[in-house]
Structures are given as C-alpha cells and as structure tokens.
C-alpha positions as YAML, in Angstrom:
chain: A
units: angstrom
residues:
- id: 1
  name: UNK
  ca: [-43.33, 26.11, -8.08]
- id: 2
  name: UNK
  ca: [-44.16, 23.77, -4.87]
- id: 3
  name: UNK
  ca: [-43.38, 26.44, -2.56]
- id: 4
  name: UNK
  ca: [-45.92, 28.78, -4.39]
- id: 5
  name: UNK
  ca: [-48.83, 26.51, -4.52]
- id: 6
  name: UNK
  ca: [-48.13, 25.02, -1.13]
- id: 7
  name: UNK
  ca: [-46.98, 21.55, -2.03]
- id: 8
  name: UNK
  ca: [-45.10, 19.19, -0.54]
- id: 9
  name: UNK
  ca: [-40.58, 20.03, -0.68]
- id: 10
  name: UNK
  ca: [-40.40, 16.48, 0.06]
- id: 11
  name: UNK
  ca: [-41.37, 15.82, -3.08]
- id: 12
  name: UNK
  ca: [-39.24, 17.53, -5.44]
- id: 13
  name: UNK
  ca: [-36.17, 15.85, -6.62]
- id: 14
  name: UNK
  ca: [-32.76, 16.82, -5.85]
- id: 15
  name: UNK
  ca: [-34.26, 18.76, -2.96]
- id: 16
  name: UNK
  ca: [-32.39, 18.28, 0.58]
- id: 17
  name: UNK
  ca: [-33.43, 20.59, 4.06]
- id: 18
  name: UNK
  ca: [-33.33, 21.11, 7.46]
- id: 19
  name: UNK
  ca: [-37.32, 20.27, 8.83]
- id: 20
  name: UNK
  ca: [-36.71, 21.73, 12.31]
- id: 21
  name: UNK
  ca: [-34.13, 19.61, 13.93]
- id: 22
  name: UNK
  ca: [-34.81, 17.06, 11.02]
- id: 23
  name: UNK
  ca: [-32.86, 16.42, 7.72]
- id: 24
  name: UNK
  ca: [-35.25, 16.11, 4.91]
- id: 25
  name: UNK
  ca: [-33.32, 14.67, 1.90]
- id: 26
  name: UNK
  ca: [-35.49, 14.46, -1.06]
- id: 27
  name: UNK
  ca: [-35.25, 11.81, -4.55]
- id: 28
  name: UNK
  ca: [-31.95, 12.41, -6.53]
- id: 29
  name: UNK
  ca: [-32.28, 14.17, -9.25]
- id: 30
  name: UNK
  ca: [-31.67, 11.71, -11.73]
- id: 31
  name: UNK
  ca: [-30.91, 12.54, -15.81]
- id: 32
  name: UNK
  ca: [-30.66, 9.53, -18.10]
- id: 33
  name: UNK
  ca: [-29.04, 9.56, -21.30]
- id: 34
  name: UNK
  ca: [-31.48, 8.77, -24.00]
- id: 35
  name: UNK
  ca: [-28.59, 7.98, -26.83]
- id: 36
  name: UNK
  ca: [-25.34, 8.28, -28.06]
- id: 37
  name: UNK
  ca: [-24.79, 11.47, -30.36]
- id: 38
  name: UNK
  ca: [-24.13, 10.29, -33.57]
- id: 39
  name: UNK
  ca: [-20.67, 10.99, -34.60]
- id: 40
  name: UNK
  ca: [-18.84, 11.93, -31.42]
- id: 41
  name: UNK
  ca: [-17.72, 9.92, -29.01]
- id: 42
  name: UNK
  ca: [-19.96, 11.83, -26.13]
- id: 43
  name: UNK
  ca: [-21.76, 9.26, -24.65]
- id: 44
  name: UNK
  ca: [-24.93, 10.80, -24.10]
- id: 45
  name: UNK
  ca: [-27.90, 13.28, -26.19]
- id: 46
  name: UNK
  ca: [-26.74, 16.06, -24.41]
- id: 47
  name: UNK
  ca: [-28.78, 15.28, -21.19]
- id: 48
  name: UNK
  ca: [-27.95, 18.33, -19.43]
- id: 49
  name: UNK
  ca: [-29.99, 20.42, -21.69]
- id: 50
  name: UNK
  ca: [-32.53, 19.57, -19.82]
- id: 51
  name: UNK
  ca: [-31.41, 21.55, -16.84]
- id: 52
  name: UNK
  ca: [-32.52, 25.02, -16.96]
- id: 53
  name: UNK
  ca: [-29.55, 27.92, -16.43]
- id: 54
  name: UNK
  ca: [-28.50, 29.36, -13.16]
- id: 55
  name: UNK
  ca: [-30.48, 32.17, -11.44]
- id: 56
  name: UNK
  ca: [-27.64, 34.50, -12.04]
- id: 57
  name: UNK
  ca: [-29.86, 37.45, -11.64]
- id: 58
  name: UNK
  ca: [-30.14, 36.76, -7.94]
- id: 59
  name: UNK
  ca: [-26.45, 37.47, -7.38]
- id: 60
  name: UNK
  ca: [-24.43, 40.46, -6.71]
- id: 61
  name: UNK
  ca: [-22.65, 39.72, -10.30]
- id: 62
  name: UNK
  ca: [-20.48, 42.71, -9.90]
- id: 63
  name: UNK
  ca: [-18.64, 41.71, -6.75]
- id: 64
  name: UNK
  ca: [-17.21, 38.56, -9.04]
- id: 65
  name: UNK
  ca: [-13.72, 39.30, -9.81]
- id: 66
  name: UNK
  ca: [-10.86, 36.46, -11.05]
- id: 67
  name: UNK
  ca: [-7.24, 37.61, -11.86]
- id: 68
  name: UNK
  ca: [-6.13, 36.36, -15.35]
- id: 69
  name: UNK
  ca: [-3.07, 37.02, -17.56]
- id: 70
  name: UNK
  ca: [-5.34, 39.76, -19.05]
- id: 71
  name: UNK
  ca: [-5.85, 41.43, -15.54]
- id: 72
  name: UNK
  ca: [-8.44, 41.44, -13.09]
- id: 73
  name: UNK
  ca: [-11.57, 40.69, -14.58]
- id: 74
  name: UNK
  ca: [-15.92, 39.95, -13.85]
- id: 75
  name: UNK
  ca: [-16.12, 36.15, -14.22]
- id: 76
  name: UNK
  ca: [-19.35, 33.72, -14.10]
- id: 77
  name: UNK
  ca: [-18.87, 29.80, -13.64]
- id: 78
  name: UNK
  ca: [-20.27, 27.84, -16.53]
- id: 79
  name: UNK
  ca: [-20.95, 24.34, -17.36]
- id: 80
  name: UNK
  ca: [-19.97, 21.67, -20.32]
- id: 81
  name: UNK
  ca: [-20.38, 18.50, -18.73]
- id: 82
  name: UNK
  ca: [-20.90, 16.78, -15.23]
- id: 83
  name: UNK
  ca: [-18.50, 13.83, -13.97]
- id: 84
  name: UNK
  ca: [-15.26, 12.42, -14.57]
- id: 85
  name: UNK
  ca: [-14.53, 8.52, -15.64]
- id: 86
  name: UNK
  ca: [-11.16, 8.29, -13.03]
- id: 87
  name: UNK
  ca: [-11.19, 7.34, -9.37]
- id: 88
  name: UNK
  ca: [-8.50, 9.01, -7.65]
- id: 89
  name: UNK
  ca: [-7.95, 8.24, -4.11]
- id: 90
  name: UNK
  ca: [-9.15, 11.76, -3.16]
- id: 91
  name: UNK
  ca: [-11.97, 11.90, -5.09]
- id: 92
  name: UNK
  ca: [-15.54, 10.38, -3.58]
- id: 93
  name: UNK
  ca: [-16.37, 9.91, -7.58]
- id: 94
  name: UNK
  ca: [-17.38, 6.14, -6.98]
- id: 95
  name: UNK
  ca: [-19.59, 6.72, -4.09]
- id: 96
  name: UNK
  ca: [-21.46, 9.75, -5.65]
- id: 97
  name: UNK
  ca: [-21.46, 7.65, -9.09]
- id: 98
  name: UNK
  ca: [-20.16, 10.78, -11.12]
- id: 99
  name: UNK
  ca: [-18.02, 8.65, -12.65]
- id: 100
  name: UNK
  ca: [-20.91, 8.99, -15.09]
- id: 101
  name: UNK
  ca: [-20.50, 11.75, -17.50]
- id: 102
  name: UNK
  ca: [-23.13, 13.70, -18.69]
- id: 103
  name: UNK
  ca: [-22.83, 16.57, -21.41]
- id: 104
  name: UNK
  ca: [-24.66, 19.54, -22.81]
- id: 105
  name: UNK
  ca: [-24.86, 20.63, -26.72]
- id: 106
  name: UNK
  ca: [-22.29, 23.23, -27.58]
- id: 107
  name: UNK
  ca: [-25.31, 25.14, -28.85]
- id: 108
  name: UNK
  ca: [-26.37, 25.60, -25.88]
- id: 109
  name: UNK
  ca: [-22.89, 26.87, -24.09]
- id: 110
  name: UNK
  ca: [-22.89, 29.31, -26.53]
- id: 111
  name: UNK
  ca: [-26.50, 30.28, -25.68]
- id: 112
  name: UNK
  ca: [-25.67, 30.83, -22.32]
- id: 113
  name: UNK
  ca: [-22.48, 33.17, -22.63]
- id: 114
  name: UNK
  ca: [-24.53, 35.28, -24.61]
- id: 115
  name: UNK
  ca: [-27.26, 35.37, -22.36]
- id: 116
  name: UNK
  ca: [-24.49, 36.45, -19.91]
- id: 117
  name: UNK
  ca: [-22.89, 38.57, -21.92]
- id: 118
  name: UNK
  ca: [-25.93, 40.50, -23.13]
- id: 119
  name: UNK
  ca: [-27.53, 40.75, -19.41]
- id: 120
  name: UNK
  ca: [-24.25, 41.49, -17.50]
- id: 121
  name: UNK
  ca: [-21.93, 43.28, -20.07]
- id: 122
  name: UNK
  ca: [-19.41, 43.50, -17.98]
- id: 123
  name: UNK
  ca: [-18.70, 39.78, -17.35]
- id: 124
  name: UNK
  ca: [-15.60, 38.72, -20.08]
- id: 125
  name: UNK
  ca: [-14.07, 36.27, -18.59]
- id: 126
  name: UNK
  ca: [-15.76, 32.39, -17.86]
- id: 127
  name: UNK
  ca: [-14.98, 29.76, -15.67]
- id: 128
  name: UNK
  ca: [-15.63, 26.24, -16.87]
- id: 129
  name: UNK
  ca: [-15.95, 23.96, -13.95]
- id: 130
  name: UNK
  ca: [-15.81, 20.77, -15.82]
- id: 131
  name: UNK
  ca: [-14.04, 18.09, -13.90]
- id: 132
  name: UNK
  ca: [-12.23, 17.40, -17.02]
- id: 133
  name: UNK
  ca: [-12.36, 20.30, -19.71]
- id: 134
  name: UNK
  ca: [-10.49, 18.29, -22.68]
- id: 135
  name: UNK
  ca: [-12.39, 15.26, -22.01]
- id: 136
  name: UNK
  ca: [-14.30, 14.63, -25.56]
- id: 137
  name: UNK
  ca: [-12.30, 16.53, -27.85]
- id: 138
  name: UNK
  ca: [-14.94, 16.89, -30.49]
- id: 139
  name: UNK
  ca: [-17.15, 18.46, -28.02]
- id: 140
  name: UNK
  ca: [-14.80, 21.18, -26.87]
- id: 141
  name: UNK
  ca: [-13.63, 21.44, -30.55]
- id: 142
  name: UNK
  ca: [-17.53, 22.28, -31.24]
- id: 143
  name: UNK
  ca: [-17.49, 24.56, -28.80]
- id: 144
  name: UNK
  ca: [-14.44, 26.59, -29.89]
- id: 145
  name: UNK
  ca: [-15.83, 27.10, -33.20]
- id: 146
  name: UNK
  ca: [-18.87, 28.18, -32.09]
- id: 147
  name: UNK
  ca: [-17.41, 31.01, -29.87]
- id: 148
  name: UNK
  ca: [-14.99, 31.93, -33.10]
- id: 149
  name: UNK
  ca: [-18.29, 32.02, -35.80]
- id: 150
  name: UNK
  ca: [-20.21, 34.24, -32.95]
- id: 151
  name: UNK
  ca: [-17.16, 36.44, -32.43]
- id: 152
  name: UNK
  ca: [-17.71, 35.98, -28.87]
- id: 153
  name: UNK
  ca: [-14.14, 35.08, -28.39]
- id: 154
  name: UNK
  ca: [-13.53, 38.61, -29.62]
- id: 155
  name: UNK
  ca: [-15.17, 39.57, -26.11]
- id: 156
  name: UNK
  ca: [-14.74, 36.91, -23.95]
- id: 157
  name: UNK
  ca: [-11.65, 34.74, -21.77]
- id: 158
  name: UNK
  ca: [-12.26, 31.35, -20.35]
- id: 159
  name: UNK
  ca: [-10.50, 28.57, -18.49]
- id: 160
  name: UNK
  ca: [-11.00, 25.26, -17.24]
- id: 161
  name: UNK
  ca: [-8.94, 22.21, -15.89]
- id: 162
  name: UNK
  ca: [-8.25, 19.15, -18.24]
- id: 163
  name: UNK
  ca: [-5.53, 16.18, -17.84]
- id: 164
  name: UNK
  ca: [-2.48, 16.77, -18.89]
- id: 165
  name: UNK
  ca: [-2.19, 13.81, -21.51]
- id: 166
  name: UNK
  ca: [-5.41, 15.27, -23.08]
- id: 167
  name: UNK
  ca: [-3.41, 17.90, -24.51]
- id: 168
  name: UNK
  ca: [-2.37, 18.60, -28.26]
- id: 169
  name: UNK
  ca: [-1.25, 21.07, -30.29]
- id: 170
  name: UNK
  ca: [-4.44, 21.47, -32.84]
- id: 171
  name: UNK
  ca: [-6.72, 21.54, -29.76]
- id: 172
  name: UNK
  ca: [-5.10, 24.18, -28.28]
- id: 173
  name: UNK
  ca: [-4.37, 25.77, -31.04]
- id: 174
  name: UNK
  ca: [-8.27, 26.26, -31.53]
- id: 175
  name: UNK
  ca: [-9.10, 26.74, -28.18]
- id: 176
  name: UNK
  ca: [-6.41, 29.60, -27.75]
- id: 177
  name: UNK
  ca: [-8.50, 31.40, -30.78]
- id: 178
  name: UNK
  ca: [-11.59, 30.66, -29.33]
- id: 179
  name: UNK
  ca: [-10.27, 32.63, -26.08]
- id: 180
  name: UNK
  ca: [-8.70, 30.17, -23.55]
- id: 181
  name: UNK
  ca: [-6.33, 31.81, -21.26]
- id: 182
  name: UNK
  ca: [-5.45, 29.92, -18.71]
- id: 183
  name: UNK
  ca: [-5.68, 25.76, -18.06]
- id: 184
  name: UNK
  ca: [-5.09, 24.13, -14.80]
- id: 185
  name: UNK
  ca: [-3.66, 20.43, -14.26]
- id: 186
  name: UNK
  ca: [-3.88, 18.19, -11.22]
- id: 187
  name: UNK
  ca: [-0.24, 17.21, -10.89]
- id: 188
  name: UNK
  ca: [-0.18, 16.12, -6.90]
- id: 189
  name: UNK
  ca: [3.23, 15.23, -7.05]
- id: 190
  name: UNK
  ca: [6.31, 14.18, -9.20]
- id: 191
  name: UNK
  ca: [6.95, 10.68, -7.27]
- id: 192
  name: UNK
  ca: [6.17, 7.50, -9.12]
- id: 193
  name: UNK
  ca: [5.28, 5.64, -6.45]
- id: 194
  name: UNK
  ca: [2.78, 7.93, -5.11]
- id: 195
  name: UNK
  ca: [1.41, 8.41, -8.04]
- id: 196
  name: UNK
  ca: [0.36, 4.64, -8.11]
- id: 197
  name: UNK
  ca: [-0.99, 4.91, -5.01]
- id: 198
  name: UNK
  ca: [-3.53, 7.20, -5.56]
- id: 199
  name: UNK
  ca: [-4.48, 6.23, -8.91]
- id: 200
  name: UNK
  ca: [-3.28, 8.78, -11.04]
- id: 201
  name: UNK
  ca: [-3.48, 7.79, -14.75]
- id: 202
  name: UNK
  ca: [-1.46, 10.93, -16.26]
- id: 203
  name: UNK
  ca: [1.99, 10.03, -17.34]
- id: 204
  name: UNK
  ca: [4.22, 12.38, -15.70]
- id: 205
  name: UNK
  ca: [5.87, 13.55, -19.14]
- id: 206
  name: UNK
  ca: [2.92, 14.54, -20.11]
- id: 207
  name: UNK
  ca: [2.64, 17.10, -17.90]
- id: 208
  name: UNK
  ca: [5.96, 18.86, -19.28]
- id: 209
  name: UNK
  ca: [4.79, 18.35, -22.81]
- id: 210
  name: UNK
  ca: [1.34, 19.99, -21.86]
- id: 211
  name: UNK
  ca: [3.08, 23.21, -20.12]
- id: 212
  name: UNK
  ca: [5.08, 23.37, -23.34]
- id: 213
  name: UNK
  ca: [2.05, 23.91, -25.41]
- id: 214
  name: UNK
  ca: [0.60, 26.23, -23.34]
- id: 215
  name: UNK
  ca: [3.51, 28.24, -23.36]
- id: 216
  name: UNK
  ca: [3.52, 28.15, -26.95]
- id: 217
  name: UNK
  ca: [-0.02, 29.33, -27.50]
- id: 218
  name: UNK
  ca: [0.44, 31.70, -24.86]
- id: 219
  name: UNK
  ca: [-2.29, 29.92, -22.43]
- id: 220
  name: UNK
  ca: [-1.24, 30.38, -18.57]
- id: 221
  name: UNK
  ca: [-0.34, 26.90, -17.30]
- id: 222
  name: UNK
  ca: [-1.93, 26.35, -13.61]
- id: 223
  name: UNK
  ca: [-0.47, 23.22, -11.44]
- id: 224
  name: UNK
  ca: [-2.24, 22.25, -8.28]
- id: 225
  name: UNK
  ca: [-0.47, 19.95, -6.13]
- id: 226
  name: UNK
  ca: [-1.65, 17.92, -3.49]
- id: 227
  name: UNK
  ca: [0.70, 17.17, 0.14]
- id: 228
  name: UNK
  ca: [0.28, 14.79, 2.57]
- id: 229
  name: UNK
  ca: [-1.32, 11.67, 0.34]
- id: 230
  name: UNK
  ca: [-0.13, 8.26, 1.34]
- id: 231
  name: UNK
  ca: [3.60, 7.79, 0.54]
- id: 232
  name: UNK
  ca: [4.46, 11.30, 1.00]
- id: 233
  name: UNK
  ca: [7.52, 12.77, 3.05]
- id: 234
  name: UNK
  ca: [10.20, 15.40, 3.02]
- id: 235
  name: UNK
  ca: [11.86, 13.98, 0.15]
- id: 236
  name: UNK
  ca: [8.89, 13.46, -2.28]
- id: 237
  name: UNK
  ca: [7.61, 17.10, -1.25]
- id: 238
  name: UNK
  ca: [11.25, 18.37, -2.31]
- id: 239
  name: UNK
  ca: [11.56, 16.76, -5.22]
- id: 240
  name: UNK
  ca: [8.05, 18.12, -6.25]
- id: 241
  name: UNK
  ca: [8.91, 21.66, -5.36]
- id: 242
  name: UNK
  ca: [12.37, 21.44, -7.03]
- id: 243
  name: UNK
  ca: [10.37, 20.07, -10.34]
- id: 244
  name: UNK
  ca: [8.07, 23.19, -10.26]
- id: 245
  name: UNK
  ca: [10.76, 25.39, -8.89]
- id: 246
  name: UNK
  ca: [13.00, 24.76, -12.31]
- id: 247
  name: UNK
  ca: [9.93, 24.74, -14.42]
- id: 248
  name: UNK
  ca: [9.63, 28.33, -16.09]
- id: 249
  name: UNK
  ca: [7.07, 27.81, -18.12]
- id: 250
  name: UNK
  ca: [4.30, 27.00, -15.47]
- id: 251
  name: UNK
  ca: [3.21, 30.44, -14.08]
- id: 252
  name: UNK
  ca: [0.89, 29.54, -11.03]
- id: 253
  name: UNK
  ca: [0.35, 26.84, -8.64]
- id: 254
  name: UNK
  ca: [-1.52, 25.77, -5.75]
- id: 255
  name: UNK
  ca: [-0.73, 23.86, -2.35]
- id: 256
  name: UNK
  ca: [-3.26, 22.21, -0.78]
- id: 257
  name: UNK
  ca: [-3.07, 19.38, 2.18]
- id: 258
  name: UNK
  ca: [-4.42, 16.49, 1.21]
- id: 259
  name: UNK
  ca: [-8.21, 16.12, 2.93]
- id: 260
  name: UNK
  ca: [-9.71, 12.01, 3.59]
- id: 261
  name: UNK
  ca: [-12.97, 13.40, 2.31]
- id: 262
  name: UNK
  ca: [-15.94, 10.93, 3.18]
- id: 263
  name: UNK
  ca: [-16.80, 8.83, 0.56]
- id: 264
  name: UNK
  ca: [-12.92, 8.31, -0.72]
- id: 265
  name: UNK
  ca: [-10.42, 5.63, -0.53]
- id: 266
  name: UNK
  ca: [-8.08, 8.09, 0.89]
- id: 267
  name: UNK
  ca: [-11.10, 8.36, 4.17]
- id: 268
  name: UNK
  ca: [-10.72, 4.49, 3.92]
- id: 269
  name: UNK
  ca: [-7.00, 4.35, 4.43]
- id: 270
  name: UNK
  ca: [-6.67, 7.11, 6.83]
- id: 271
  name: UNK
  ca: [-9.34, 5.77, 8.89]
- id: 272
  name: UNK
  ca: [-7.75, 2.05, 8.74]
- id: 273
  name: UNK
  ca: [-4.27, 3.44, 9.56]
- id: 274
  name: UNK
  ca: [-3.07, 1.79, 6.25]
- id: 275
  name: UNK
  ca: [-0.27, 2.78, 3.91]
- id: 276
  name: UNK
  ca: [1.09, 5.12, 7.14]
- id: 277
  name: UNK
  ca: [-1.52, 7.72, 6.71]
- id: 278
  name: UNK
  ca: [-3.33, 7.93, 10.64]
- id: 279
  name: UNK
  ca: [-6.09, 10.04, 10.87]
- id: 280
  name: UNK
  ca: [-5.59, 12.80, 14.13]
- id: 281
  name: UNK
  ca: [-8.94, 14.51, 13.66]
- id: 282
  name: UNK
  ca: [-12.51, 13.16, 12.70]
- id: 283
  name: UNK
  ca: [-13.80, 16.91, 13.23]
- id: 284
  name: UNK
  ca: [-15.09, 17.95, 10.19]
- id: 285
  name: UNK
  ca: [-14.84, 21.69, 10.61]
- id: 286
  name: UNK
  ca: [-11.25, 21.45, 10.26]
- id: 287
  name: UNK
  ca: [-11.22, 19.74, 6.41]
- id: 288
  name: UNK
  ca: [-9.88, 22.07, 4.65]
- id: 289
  name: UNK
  ca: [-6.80, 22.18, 2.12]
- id: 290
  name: UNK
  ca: [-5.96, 25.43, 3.26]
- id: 291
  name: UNK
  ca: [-3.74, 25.99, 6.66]
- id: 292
  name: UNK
  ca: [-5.26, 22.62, 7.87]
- id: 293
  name: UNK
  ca: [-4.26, 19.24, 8.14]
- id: 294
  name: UNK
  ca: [-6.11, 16.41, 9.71]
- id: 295
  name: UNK
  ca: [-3.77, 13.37, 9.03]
- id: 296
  name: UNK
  ca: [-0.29, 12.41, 10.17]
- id: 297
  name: UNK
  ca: [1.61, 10.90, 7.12]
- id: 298
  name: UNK
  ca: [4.72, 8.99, 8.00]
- id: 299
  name: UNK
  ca: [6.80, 10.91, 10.02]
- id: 300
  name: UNK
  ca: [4.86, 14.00, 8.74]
- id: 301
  name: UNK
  ca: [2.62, 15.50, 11.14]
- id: 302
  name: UNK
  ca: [-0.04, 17.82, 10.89]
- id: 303
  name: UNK
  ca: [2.14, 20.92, 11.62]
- id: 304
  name: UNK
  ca: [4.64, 19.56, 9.16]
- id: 305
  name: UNK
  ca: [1.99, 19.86, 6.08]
- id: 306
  name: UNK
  ca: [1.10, 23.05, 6.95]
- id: 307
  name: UNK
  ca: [4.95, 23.94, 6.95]
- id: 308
  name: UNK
  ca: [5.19, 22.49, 4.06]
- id: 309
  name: UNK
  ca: [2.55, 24.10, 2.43]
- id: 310
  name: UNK
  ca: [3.99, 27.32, 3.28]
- id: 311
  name: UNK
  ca: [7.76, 26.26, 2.11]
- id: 312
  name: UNK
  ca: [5.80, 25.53, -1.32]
- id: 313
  name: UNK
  ca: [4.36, 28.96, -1.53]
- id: 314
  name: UNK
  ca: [7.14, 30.55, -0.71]
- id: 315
  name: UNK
  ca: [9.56, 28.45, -3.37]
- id: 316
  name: UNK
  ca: [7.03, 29.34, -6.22]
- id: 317
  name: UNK
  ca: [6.28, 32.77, -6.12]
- id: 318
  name: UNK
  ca: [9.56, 33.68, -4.77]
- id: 319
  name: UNK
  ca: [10.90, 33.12, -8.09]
- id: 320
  name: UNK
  ca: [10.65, 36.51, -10.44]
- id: 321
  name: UNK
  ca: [10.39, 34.98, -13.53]
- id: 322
  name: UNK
  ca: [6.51, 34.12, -12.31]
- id: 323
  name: UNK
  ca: [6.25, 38.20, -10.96]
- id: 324
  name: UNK
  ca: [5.40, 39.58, -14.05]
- id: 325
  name: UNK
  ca: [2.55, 37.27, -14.59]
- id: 326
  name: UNK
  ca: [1.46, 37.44, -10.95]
- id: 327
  name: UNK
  ca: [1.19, 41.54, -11.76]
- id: 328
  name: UNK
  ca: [-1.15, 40.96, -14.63]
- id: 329
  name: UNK
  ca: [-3.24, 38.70, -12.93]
- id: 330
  name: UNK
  ca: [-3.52, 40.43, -9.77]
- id: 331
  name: UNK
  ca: [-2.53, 44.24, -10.43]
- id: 332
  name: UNK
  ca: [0.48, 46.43, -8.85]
- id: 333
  name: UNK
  ca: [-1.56, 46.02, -5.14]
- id: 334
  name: UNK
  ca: [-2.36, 42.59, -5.60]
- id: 335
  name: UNK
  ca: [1.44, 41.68, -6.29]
- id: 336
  name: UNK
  ca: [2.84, 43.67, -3.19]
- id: 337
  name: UNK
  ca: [0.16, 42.24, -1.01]
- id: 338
  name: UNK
  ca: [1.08, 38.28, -2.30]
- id: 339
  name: UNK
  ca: [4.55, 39.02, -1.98]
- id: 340
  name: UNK
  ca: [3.94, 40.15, 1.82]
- id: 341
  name: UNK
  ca: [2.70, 37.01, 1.79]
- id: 342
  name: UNK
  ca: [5.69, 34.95, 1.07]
- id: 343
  name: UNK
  ca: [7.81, 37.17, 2.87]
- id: 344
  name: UNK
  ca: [5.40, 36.69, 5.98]
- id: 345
  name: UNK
  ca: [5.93, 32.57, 5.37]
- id: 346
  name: UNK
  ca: [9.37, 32.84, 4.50]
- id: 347
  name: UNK
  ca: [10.25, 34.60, 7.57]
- id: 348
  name: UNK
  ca: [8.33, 31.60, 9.79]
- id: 349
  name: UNK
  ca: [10.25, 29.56, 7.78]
- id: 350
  name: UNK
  ca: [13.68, 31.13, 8.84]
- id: 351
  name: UNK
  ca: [12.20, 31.52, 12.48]
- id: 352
  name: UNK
  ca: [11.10, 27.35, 12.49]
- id: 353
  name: UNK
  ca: [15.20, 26.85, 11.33]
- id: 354
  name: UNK
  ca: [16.56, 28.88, 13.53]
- id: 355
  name: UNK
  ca: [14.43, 27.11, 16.68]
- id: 356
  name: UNK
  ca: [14.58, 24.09, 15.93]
- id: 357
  name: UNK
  ca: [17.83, 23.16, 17.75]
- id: 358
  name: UNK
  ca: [17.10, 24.64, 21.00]
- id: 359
  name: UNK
  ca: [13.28, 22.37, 20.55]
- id: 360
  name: UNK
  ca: [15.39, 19.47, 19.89]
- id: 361
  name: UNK
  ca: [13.52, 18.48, 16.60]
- id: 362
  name: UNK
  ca: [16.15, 18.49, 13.59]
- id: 363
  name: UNK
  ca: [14.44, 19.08, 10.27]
- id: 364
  name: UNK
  ca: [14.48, 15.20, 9.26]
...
C-alpha cells in the first residue's frame, strides 16, 4: 500500500532495507495480547489473527516437495503460534524476546488449510513451524478436532516439532486421527552434563517414552541432534550415536554442528573462550550446521565436527531397519542416492583410519 501511493517504507512496521549503501530498519512490528482466552491456558486472544496469510500465490507451489512416511509429497509451511518460553544456549530467544508466545484461533488454522487446499489441490501434506507444536495442549487438541469435523484429515498430513515431555498418549492419539505423521524432537545429546549446560529442560526418559508413542500410533519419530556444544567430545558424541544407533523405533535424524549464533549464550561463551568452546572463525558466511564448523570444542576441532557429523550419518542410516522408511519417504531413487551418500562418508571415514598413523594423529 505505501509503495503504491508513494509513501514513505520507513514508515511501515516490521519493514527492514537496503537504502543504497544504507540499512533502513523500520519500527518492529509489535502484536499485543489483549486477554487471556477464557478457558485455556493460551495466554493471549489469539493475537496472530491479526496477521493476514502468506502470499502463497506468488510462489512456484508446485516445485514444494517433502518426503514423508506416505511418500513424496506438495507441502506448504503453516503457522499455530510464534515463540517458545525456554532459553537454550543456542537459541537467541532472550535477545529477540520470543520468549513471548503468541497464538492464533484454531478456527482460523483450519481456514487456512482449506484455503490451501481449495487453491492448490495438490498440496496434502503441512508443515507446522511452531517452535513448540505440543505447547498448549488444548489448543492443538482444538485444532485436531477441527481437521477431524472438516474431514480435512481425510486429505491432508502434517508435522511439527514439540518437546519430548509434552507427549501423551490421548494427545497423540487425537492428533494421529487428525493426520499427524511425523514429529521431530530436539534431543542434542544423551550426556547429563551437557545437557545442564545448555539449558535443556527435557528429561532424557522422556524422550524414549515419547518415541514409544509415536511408534505406537504409527507417527514417524524425527531426532535432531546437535555436536560440538560446550562439554562435548568423542565420548559424549559416542554415547549419543550408540543411544540412537540401538534405538529402533526412531526412524530419522539429523546432525548438525553446533553454530554461536549472535544473540545466544552459546556466541557469549565461544567468544569469551569459556567452558572450552574457542571460537576459530567470526566470518559469518561460514555459520552453518551443515559441513561447517566455526568453534574448536575441547580437543575437538573444526575438522573433527565435521567428521563427526559424517560418522553420525553414516551410523544412522546405515542401519536397515530405518531403509524401509527412508524408501517411503524418499522413493526407490531417493534411497539409492542417500545411501551413496553414506557409502561416500563411510568410505572417508575408512580412508581418515587408515591415514591417520602415517599423520601421526591417533583417533583420541
């Protein structure tokens, strides 16, 4: 609207832009809650109904495709909520203040997956983005309903990541019907100590007990771990694999290298030099979780994440109890070109063993 009637973009909130060589960062964009909903324990009146819905018609929908255990499928991101009450090491939560949570009405979810659904037909499978999926059970519980009295969960998957000790069996009982297929959990790592560190509030038996549900409702169980955060070495990184190694009812995981984003306490320690975490690279271009590693952790150098990271890979999908699964998601071509994948990393693996005598570095 500014744009078209030649106003000022330094005016509208939310707004930040390059002016020339300048950085023009406009007012936040700021939504206050106006009440508590009565009878929940949301702790807002659905502020972010307020927001109107993505511009999804000015993307090439089509080319969206996400592997489930259904198969490949067309998949749109979608919204419950905004924030997350925690403040993990990693996280810049505190800084950006999204420890505040902010919701919108399960009415209008469901008004928004059938907009999808009736614009792009051939989207059946959403991605909920929610920091924290499970996080007012009432409010997901809503929501399930809702898709189950629209028979939209007759047409539609969806997903999401939640904490693992947010988990029960009624809830997922519902949200199975409703269409969940697959739920994600931030486990890092196994070791106690570490876990302290970074301010992880999940007991770690939680985690097995939330897997076992899944498995029992037949929802994929997704485990993200995180190497390299203060604490770490070879032996917490083992223990970790061997935990996820023996654990056949989680399907998929992910390895990435722990990043000192600005704006966390991990930037704070790595920058200090604290807790044995030094930082080896301030140049932004290179954080990423993905083969890069900017911090030396112990004894752990950069290279040694990245080894790691591979030696993860290779020790989860190198099992072929997770193959079948990995087929379904991905197809017959997707699975032959992930397992050329861990064969690729398994053979630098072999090739890093094999050298490491005559480079006069034994694997610690």
């Amino acid at each position: 609207d500014t744009l078209e009637k030649g106003g000022d973009l330094s005016k509208v909130p939310g707004l930040i832009y390059r002016k020339g060589n300048e950085q023009v960062v406009g007012q936040a964009a700021w939504i206050e809650p106006k009440e508590k909903v009565k009878g929940s324990n949301v702790n807002d009146n659905y502020a972010m109904d307020e927001f109107p819905l993505p511009a999804r018609h000015l993307l090439p929908m089509k080319k969206y495709h996400l592997g489930t255990i259904h198969g490949r499928k067309h998949f749109t991101a979608i919204q419950t909520k905004r924030g997350c009450p925690w403040t993990c090491i990693f996280c810049a939560s505190a800084v950006l203040n999204t420890t505040r949570v902010i919701t919108r009405s399960p009415q209008s979810i469901v008004a928004e997956i059938k907009e999808v659904i009736a614009k792009f037909p051939f989207v059946t499978h959403f991605y909920f983005n929610d920091d924290v999926l499970f996080l007012f059970e009432a409010h997901i519980k809503e929501v399930c309903r809702l898709l189950i009295a629209e028979g939209l969960n007759k047409k539609i998957t969806f997903e999401g990541a939640t904490r693992a000790n947010q988990v029960n069996e009624p809830l997922m009982e519902l949200a199975k019907e409703a269409g969940l297929s697959r739920l994600a959990f931030g486990l890092e790592t196994v070791d106690t100590e570490m876990r302290k560190t970074m301010e992880k509030k999940v007991p770690l038996l939680d985690y097995g007990k939330a897997a076992d549900i899944c498995e029992k409702y037949g929802v994929e169980a997704y485990f993200s771990v995180m190497l390299g955060l203060p604490g770490e070495n070879r032996k917490t990184v083992s223990t970790t694999l061997a935990y996820l190694r023996q654990a056949r009812n989680i399907y998929q995981c992910s390895f990435s290298v722990a990043i000192p984003y600005p704006g966390t306490k991990f930037n704070d320690i790595a920058v200090a030099g604290t807790h044995g975490v030094i930082l080896k690279d301030k140049d932004f271009s290179n954080y990423k979780r993905y083969g890069s590693a900017v911090t030396q952790v112990g004894d752990l150098t950069p290279q040694d994440l990245l080894d790691l990271q591979n030696e993860g890979f290779v020790s989860i999908y190198s099992a072929p109890w997770r193959w079948i699964p990995m087929i379904k998601r991905q197809g017959v071509l997707g699975f032959v070109l992930l397992m050329f994948r861990v064969f690729n990393a398994w053979r630098k693996i072999l090739m890093k063993e094999k050298l490491q005598p005559w480079l006069g570095h034994p694997k610690g």
